[in-house]
Backbone and ligand atoms as CSV (ligand in chain L), in Angstrom:
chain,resi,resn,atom,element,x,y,z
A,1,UNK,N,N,-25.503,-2.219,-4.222
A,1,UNK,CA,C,-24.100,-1.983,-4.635
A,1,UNK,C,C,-23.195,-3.066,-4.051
A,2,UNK,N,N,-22.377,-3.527,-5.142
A,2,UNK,CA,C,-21.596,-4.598,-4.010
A,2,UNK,C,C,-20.353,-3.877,-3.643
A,3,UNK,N,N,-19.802,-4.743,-2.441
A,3,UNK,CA,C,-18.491,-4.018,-1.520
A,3,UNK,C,C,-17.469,-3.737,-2.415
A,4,UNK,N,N,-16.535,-2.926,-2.712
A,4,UNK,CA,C,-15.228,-3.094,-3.403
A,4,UNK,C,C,-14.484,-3.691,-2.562
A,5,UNK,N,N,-13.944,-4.346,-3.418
A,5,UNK,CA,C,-12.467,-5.346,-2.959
A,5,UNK,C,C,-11.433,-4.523,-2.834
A,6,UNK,N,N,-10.563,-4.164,-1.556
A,6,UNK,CA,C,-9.122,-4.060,-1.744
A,6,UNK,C,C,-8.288,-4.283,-1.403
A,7,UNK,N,N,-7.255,-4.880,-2.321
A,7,UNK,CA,C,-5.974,-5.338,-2.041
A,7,UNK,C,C,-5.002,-4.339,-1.498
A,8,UNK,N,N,-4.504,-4.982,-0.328
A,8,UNK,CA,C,-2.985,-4.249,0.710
A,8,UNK,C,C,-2.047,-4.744,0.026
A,9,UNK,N,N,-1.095,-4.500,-0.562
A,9,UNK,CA,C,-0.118,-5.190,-0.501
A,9,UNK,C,C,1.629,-4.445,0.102
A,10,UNK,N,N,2.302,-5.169,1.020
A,10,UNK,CA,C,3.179,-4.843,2.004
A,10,UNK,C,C,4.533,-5.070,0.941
A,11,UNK,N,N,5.795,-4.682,0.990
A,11,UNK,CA,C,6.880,-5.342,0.400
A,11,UNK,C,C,7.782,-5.401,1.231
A,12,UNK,N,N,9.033,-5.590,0.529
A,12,UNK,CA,C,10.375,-5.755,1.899
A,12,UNK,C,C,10.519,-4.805,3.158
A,13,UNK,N,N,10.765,-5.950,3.754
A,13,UNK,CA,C,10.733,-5.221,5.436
A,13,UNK,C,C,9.752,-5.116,6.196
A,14,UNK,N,N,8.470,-4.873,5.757
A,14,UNK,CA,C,6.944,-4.412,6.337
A,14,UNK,C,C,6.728,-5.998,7.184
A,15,UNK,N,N,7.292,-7.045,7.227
A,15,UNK,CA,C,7.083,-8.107,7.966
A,15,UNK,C,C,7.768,-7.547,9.259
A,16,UNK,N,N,8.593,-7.096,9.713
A,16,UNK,CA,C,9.717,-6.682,10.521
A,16,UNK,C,C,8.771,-5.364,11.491
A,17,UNK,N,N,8.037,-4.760,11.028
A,17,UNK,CA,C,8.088,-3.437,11.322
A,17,UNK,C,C,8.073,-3.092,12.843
A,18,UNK,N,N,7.759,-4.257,13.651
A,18,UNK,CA,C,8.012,-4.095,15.152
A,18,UNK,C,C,9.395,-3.638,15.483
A,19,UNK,N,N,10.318,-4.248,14.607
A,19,UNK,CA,C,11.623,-4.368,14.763
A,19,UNK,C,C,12.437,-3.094,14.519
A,20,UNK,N,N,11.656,-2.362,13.488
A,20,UNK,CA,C,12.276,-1.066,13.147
A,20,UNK,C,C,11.972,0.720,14.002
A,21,UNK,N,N,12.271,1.083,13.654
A,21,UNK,CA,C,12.445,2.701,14.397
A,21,UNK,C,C,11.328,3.060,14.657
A,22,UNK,N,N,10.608,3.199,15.901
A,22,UNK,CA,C,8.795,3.503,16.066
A,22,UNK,C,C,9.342,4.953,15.577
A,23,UNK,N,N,10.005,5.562,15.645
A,23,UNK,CA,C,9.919,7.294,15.493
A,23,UNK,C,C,9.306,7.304,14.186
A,24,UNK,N,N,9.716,6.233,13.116
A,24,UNK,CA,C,9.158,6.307,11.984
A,24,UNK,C,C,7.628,5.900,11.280
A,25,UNK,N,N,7.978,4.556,12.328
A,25,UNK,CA,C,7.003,2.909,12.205
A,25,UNK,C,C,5.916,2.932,12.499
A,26,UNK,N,N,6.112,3.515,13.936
A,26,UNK,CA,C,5.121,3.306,15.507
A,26,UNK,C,C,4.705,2.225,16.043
A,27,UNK,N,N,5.603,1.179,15.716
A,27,UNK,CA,C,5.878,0.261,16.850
A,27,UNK,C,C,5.155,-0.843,16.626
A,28,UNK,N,N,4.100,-0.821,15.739
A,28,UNK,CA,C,3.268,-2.131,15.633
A,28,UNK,C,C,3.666,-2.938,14.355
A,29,UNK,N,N,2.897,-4.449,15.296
A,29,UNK,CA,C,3.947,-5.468,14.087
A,29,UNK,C,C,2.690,-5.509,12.861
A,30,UNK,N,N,3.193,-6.039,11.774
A,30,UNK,CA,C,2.688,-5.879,10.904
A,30,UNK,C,C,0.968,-6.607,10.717
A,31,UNK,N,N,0.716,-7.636,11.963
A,31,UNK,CA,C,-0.647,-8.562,12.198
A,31,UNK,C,C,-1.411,-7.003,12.708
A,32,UNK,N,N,-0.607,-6.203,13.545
A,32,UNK,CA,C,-1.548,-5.105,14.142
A,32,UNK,C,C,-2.405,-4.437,13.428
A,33,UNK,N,N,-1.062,-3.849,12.246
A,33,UNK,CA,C,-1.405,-2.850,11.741
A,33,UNK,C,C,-2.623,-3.521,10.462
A,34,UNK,N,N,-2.301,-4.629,10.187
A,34,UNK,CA,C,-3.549,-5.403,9.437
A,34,UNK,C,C,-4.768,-5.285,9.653
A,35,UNK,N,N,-4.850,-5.488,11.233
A,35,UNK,CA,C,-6.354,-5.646,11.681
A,35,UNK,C,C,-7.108,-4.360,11.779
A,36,UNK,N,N,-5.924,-3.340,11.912
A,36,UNK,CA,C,-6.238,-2.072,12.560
A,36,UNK,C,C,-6.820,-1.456,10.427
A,37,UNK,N,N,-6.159,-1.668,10.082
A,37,UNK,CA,C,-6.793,-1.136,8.158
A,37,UNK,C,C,-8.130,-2.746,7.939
A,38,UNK,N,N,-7.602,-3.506,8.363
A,38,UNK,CA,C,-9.119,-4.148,7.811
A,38,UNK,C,C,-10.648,-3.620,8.992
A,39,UNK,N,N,-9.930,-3.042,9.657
A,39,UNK,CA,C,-11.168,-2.738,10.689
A,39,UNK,C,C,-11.868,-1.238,9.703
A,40,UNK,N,N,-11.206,-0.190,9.070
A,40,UNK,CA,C,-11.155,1.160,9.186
A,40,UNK,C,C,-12.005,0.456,7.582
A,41,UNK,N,N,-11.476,-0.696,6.796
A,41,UNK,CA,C,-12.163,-1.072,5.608
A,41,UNK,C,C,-13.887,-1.023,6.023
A,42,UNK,N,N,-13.636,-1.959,7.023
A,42,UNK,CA,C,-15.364,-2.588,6.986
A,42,UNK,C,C,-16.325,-1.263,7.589
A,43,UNK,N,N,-15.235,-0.383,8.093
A,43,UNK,CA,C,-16.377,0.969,8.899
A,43,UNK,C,C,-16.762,1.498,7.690
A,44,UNK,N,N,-15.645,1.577,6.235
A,44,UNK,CA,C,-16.283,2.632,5.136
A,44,UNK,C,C,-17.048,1.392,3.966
A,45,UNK,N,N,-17.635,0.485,4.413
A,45,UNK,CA,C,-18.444,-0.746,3.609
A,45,UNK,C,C,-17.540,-1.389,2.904
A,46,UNK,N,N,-16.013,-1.571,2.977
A,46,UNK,CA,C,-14.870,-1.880,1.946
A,46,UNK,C,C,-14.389,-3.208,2.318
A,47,UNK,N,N,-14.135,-4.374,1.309
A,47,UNK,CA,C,-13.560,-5.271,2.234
A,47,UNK,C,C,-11.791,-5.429,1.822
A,48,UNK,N,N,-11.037,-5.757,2.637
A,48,UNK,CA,C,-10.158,-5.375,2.464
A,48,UNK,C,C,-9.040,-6.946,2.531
A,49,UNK,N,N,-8.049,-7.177,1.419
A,49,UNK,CA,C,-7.810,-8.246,1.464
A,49,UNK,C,C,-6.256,-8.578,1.482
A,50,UNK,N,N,-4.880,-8.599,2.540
A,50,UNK,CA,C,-3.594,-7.884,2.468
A,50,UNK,C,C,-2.563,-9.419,2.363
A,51,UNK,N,N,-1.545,-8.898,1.893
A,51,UNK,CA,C,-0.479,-9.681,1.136
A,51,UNK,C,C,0.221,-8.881,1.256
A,52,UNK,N,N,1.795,-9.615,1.764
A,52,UNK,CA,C,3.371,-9.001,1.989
A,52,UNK,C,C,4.189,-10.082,1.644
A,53,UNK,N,N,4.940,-9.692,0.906
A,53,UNK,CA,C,6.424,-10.631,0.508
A,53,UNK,C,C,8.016,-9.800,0.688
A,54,UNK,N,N,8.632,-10.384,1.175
A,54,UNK,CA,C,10.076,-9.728,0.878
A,54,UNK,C,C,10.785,-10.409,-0.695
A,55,UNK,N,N,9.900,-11.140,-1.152
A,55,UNK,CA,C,10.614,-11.138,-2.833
A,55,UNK,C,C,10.109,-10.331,-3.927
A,56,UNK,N,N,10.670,-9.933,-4.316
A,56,UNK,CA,C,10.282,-8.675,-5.652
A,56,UNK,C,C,9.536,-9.405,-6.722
A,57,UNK,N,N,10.057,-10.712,-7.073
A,57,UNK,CA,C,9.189,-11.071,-8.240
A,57,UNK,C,C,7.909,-11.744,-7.945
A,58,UNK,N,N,7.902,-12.417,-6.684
A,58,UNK,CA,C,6.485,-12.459,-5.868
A,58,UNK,C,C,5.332,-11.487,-6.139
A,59,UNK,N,N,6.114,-10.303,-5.549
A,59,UNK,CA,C,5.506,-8.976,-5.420
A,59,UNK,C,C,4.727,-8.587,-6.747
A,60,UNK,N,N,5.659,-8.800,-7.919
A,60,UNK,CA,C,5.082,-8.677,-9.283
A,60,UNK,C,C,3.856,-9.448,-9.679
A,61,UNK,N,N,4.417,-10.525,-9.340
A,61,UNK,CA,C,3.251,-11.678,-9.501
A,61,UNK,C,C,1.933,-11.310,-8.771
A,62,UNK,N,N,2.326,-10.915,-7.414
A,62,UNK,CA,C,0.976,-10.498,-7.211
A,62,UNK,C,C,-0.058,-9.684,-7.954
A,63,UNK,N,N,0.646,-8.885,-8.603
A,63,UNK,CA,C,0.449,-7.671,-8.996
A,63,UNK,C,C,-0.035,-8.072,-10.473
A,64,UNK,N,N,0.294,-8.428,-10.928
A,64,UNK,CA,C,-0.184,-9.613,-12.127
A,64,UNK,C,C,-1.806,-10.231,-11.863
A,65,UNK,N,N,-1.503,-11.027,-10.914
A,65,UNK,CA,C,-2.941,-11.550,-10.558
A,65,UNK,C,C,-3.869,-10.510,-9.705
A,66,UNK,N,N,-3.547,-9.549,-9.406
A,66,UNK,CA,C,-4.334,-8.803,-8.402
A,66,UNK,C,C,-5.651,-8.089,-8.984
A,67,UNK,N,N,-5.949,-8.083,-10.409
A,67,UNK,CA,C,-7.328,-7.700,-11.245
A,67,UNK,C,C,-8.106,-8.648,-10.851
A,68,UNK,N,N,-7.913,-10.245,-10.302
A,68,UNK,CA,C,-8.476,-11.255,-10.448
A,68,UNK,C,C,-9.400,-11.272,-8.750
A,69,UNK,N,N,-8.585,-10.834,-7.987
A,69,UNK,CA,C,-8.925,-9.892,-6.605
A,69,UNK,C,C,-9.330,-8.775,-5.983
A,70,UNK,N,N,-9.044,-8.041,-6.493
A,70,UNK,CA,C,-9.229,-6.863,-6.495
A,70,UNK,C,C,-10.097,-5.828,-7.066
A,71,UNK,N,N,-11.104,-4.436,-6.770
A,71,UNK,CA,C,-10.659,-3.737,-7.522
A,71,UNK,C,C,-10.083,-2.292,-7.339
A,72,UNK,N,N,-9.102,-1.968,-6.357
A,72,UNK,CA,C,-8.790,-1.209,-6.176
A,72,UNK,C,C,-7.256,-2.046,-4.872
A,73,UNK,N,N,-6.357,-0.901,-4.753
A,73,UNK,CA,C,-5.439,-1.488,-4.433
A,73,UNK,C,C,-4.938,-0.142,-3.475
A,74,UNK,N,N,-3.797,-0.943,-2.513
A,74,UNK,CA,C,-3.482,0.033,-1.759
A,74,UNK,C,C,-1.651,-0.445,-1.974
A,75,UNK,N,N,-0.611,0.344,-1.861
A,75,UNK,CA,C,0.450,-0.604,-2.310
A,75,UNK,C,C,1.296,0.560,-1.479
A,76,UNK,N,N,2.456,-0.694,0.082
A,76,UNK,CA,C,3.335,0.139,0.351
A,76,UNK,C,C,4.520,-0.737,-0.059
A,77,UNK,N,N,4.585,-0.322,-0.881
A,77,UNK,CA,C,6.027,-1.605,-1.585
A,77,UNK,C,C,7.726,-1.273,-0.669
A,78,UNK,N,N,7.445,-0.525,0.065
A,78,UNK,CA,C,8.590,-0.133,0.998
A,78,UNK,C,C,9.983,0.318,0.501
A,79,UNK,N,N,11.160,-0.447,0.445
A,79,UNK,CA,C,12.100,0.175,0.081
A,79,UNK,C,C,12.285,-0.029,-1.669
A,80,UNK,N,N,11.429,-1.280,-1.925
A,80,UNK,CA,C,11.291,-0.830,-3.646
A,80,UNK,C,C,10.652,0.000,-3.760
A,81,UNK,N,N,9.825,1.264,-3.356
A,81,UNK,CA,C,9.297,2.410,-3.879
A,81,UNK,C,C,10.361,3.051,-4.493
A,82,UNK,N,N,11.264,3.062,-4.323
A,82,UNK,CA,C,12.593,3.711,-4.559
A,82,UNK,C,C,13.401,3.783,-5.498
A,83,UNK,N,N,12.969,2.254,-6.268
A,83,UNK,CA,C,13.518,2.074,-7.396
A,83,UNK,C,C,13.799,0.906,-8.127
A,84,UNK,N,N,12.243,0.218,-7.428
A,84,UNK,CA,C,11.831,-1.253,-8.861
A,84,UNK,C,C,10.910,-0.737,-9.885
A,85,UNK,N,N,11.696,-0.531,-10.864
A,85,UNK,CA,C,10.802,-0.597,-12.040
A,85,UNK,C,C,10.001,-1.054,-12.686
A,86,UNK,N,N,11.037,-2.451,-12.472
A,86,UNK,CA,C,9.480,-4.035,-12.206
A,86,UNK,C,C,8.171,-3.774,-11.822
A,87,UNK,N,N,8.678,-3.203,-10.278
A,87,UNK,CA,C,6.988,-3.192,-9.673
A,87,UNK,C,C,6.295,-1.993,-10.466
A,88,UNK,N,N,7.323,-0.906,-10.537
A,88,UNK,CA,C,6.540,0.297,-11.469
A,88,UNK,C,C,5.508,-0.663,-12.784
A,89,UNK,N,N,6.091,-1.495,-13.318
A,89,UNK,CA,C,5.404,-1.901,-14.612
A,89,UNK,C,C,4.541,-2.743,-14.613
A,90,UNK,N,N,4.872,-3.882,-13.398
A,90,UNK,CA,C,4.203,-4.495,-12.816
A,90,UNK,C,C,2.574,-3.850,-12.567
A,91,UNK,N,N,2.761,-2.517,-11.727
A,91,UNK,CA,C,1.431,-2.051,-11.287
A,91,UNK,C,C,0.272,-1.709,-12.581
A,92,UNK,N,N,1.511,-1.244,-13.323
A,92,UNK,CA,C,0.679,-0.973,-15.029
A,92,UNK,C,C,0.061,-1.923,-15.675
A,93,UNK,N,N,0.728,-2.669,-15.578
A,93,UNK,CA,C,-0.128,-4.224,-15.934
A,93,UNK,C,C,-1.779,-4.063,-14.846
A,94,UNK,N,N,-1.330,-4.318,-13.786
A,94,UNK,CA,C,-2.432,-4.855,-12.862
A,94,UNK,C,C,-3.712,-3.802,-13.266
A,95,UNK,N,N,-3.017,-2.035,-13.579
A,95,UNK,CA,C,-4.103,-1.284,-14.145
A,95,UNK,C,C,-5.205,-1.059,-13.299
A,96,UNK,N,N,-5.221,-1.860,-11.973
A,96,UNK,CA,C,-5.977,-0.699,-11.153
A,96,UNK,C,C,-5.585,0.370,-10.600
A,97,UNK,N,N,-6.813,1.167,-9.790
A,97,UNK,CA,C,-6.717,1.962,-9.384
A,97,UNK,C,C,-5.779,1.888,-7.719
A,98,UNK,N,N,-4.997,2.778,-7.596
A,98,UNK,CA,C,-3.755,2.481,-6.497
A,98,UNK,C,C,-3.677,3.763,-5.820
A,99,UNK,N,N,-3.682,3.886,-4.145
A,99,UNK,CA,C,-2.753,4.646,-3.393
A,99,UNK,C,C,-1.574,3.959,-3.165
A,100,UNK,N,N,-0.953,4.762,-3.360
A,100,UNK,CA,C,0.701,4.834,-2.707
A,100,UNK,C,C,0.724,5.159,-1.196
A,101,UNK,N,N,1.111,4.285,0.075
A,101,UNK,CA,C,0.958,4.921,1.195
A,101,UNK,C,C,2.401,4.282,2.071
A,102,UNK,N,N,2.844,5.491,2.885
A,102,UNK,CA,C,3.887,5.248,3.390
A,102,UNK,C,C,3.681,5.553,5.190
A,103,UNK,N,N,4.482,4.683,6.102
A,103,UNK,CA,C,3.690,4.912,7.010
A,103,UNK,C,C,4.833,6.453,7.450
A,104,UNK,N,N,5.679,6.467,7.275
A,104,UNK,CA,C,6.773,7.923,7.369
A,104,UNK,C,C,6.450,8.697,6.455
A,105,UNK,N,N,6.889,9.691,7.156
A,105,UNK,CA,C,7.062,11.137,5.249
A,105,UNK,C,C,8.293,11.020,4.327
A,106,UNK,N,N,8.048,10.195,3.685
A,106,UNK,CA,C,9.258,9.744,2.834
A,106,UNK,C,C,10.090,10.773,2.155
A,107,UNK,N,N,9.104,12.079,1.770
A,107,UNK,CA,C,9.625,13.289,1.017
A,107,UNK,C,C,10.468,14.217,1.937
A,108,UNK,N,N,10.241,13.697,3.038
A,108,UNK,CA,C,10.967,14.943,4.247
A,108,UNK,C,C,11.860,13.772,4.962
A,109,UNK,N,N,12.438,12.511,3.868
A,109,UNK,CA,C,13.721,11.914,4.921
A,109,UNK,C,C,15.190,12.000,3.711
A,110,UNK,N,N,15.734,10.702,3.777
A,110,UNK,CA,C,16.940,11.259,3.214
A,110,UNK,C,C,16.951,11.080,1.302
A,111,UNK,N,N,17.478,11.583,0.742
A,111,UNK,CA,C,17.053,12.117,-0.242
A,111,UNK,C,C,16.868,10.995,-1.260
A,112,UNK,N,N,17.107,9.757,-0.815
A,112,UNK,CA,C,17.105,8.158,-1.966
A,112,UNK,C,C,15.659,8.037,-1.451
A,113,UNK,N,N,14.736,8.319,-0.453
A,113,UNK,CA,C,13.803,7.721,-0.230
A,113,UNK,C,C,12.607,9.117,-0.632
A,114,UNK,N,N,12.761,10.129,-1.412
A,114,UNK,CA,C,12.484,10.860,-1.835
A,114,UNK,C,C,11.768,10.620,-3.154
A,115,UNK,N,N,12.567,9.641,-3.929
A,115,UNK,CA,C,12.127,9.144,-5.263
A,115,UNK,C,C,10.915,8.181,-5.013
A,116,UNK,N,N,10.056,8.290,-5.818
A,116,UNK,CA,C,8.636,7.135,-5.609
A,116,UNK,C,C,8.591,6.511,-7.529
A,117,UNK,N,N,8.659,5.290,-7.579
A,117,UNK,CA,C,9.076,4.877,-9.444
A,117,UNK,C,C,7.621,5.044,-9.477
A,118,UNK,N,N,6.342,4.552,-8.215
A,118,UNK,CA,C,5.192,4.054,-8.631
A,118,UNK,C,C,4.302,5.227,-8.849
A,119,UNK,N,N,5.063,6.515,-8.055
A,119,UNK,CA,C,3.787,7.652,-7.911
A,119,UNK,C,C,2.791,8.181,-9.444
A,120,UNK,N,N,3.705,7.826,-10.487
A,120,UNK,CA,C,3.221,8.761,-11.482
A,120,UNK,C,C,1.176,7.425,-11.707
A,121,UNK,N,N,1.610,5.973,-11.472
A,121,UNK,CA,C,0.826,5.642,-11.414
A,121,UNK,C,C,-0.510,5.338,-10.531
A,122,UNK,N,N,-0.189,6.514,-9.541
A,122,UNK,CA,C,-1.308,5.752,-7.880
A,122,UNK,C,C,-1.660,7.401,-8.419
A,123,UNK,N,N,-3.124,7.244,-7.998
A,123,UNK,CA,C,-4.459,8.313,-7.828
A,123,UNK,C,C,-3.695,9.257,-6.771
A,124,UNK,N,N,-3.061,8.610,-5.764
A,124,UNK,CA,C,-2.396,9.630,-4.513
A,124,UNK,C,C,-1.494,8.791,-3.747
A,125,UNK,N,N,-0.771,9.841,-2.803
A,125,UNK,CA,C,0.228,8.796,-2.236
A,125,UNK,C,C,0.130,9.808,-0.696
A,126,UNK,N,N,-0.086,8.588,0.235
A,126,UNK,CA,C,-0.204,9.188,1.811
A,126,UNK,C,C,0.633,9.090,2.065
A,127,UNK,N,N,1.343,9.983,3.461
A,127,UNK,CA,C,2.690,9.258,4.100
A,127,UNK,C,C,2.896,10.055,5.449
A,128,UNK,N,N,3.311,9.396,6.044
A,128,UNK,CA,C,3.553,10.274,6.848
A,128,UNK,C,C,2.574,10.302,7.830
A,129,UNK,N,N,1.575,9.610,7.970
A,129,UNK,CA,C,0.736,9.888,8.939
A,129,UNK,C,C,0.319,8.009,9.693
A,130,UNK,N,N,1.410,7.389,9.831
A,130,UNK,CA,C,1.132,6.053,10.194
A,130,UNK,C,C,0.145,5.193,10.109
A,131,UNK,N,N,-0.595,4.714,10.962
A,131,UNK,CA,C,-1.689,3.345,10.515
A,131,UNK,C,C,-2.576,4.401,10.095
A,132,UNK,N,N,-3.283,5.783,10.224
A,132,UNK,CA,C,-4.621,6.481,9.758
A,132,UNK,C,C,-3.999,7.024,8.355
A,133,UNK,N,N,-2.768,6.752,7.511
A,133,UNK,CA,C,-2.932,7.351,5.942
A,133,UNK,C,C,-3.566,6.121,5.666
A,134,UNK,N,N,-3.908,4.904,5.902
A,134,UNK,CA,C,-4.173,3.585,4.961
A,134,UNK,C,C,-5.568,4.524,5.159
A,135,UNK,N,N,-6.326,4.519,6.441
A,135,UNK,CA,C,-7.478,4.879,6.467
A,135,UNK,C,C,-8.149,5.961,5.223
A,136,UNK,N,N,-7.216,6.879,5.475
A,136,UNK,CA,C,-7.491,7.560,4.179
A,136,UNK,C,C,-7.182,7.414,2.789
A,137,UNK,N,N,-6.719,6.376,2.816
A,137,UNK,CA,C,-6.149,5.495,1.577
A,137,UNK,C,C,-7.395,5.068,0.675
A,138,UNK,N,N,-8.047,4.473,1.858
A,138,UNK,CA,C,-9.120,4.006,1.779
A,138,UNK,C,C,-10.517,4.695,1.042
A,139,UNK,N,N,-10.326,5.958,2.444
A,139,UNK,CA,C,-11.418,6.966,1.432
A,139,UNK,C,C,-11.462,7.061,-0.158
A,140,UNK,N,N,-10.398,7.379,-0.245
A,140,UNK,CA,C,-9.522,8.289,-2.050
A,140,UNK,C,C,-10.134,7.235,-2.342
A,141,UNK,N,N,-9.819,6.047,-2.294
A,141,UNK,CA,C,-9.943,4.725,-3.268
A,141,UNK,C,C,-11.500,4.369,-3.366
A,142,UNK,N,N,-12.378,4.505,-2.449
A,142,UNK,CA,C,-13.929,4.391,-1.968
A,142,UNK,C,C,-14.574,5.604,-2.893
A,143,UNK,N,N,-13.651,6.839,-3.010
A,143,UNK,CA,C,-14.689,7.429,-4.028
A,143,UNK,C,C,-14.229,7.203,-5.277
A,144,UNK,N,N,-12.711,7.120,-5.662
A,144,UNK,CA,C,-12.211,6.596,-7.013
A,144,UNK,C,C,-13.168,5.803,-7.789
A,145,UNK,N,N,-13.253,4.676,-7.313
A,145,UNK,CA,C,-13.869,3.622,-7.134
A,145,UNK,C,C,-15.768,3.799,-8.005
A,146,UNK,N,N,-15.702,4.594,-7.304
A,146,UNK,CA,C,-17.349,5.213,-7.102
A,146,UNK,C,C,-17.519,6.247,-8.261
A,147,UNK,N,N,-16.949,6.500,-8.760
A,147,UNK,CA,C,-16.866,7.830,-10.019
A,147,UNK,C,C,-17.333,6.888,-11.050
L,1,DQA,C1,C,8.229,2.952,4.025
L,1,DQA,C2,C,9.311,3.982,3.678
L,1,DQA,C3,C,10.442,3.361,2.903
L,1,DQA,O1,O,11.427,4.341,2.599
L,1,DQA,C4,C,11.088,2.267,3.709
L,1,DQA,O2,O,12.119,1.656,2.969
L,1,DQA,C5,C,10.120,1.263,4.217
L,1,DQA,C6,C,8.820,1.729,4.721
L,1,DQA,C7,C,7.149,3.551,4.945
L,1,DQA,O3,O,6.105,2.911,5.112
L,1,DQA,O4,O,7.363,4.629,5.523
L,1,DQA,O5,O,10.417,0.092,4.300
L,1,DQA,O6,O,7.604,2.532,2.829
């Protein structure tokens, strides 16, 4: 069987995340939290391959080329979860299979960060449980994948 490929991809702000509220974050910069999901990849045979931009049409673009990388995807598009449509259509294009993962509980904060444009298209969406939802990001996507 060969490994599945999956693409991380980070959006605005997720470069910063040392910088922002650990109550939410937990404090690690974004190289941490990289190593710490490509480590949790290679324990479930997955290899795991991550990209962050703070430009939106970047972001698209990735998302465009990401069949060519990928086949399965993990996507915390950050405060565009909220309400790029782009990326919503964007992901439709790319047509893989996607968790949605947030490292806060986005549904239990204030009510703009409640809305997700991408959810109707991701298999599932983690949140709330910091660097271990990617882990389980991972799983969902490892058996997705596998069906
Ligand atoms: C986030 C939640 C978003 O509401 C926020 O804008 C982020 C990070 C998270 O990982 O909890 O930048 O996606």
């Amino acid at each position: 069987m060969s490994v599945y490929r999956i693409g991380v991809l980070h959006g605005v702000n997720l470069d910063q995340l040392e910088l922002r509220d650990p109550g939410h974050y937990g404090g690690l910069t974004l190289t941490q939290l990289e190593a710490r999901v490509g480590r949790f990849a290679r324990e479930l045979g997955l290899e795991a391959t991550f990209w962050q931009t703070n430009h939106e049409g970047e972001f698209c673009e990735l998302l465009h080329r990401s069949r060519e990388m990928a086949d399965g995807l993990i996507l915390n598009p950050g405060a565009w979860t909220h309400y790029s449509w782009a990326i919503r259509d964007a992901l439709e294009i790319a047509g893989l299979p996607c968790v949605e993962v947030h490292l806060s509980a986005i549904d239990e904060r204030e009510g703009w960060r409640r809305v997700s444009v991408i959810r109707e298209l991701c298999v599932a969406c983690v949140q709330g449980k910091g660097v271990d939802g990617y882990r389980e990001a991972l799983e969902i996507l490892k058996e997705a994948l596998a069906r």
